[in-house]
N, C-alpha and C positions, 0 to 999 in steps of 0.2 A: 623821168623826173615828174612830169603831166602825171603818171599815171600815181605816182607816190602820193602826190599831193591832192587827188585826189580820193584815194582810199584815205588821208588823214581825216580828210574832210569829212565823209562819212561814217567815221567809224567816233569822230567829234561828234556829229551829230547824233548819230547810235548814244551817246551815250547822255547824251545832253536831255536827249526823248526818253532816257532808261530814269534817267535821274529824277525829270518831271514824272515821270509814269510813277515810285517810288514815293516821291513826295506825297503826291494826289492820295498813293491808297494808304499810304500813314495817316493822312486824317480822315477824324473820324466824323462824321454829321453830329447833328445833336439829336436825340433822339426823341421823338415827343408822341405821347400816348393818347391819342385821342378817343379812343373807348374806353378809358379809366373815369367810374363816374368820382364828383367829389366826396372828399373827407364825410360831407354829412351823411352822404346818403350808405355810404359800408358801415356805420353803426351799429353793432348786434340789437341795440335796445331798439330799432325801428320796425317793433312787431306788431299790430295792432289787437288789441284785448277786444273791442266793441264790435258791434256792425255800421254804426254810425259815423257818415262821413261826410265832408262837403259835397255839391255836386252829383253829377251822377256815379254809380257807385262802381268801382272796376274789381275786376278778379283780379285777386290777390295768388299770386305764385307758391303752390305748394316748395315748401320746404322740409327736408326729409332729414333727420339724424343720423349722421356718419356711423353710429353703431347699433342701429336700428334691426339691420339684419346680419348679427354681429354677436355670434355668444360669448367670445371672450369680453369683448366692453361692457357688453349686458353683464357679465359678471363682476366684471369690475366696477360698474355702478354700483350692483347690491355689497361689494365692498366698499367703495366709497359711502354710500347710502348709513352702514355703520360707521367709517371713523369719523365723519363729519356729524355726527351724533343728530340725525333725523328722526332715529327713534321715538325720540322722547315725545315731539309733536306728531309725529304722522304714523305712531305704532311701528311695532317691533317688524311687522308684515305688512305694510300701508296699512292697514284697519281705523287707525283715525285715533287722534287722544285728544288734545288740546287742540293740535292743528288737522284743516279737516283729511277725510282719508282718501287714499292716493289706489285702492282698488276694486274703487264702484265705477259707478258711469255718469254722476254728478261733476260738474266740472265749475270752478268758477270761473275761473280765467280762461280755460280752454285746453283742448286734451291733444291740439296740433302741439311737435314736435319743438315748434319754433314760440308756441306759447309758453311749452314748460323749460324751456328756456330761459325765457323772457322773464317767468314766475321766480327760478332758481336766481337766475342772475343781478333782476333789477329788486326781486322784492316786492311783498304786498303791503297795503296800508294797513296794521291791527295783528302785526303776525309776526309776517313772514321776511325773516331779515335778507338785506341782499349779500350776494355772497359770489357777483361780478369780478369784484375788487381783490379778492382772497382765494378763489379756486378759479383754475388753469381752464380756459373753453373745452380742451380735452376731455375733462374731469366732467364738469359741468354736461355734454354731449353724452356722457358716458353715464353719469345720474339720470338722464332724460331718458336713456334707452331701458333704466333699471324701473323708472317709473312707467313709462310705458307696459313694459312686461307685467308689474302687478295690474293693473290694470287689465290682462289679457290681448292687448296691443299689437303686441309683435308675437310669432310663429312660436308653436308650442318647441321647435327645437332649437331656438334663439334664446328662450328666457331660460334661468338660471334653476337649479335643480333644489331642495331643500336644503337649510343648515344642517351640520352633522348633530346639533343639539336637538333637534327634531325630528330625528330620523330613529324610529325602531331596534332598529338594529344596524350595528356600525357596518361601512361598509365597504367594499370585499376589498379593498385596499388595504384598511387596519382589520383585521379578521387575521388572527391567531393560525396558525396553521394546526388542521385537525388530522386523526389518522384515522382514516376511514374504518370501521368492522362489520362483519358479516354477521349480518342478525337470523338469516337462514336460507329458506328455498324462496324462490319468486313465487 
């Protein structure tokens, strides 16, 4: 009988520490991020255009465009670059019309990645509308990488190949299939 009542005992307890133990790892902590910096400072528009700063002056962190080394994006920029009708200001080819052109080495705002960014996104004073608010960062990242490339920027097997309205002769993908003939001896 002793010996009953004490395996009840135990096997009470066993479960009394199973049930605490059960409890315990159901809850869950709260979780708190302490390297998340704040709201202001993950803003895309916090790029600096100048050299001009308070104080002494700190290196600023290279920042690199996601389709940078990237020929499908690069491409899809020079297609964004027309439907978004950039043409009109900044040539058919960056070459410059109205607004200045986008394939010399003049820069106004700046020719880092995270400038032309900055230019596309937020807009210049006299111009250049912003276009943040209406085209997707993707989009936007993907235009950087297109203006980059006119420019000569990114690797000659990154940037985009010519329009087929420009090109000499169509190419070997739309090309007619021919039937070879024998014109004579070698």
């Amino acid at each position: 009988m002793a010996r009953i009542t004490r395996t009840l005992r135990v096997t009470q307890t066993l479960i009394v520490v199973g049930a605490a133990v059960l409890l315990i790892a159901a809850c869950e902590r709260e979780a708190r991020r302490y390297q998340e910096l704040p709201a202001a400072a993950n803003r895309e528009t916090a790029v600096r255009v100048g050299q001009l700063e308070p104080g002494m002056s700190q290196q600023q962190a290279s920042v690199k465009s996601p389709y940078q080394d990237n020929a499908w994006g690069t491409a899809e920029g020079k297609r964004l670059y027309s439907a978004y009708n950039c043409a009109p200001c900044h040539g058919l080819n960056g070459g410059g019309a109205i607004g200045p052109p986008l394939m010399d080495d003049k820069w106004i705002y700046g020719s880092q990645p995270d400038q032309i960014f900055a230019t596309i996104s937020q807009g210049r004073p006299d111009g250049m509308p912003s276009f943040g608010g209406h085209v997707p960062t993707q989009q936007i990242w993907q235009l950087v990488a297109y203006v980059q490339s006119m420019s000569g920027q990114v690797s000659a097997i990154v940037a985009p190949g010519r329009n087929d309205t420009q090109a000499t002769a169509p190419p070997e993908s739309r090309r007619s299939p021919q039937v070879p003939v024998q014109t004579g001896h070698r």
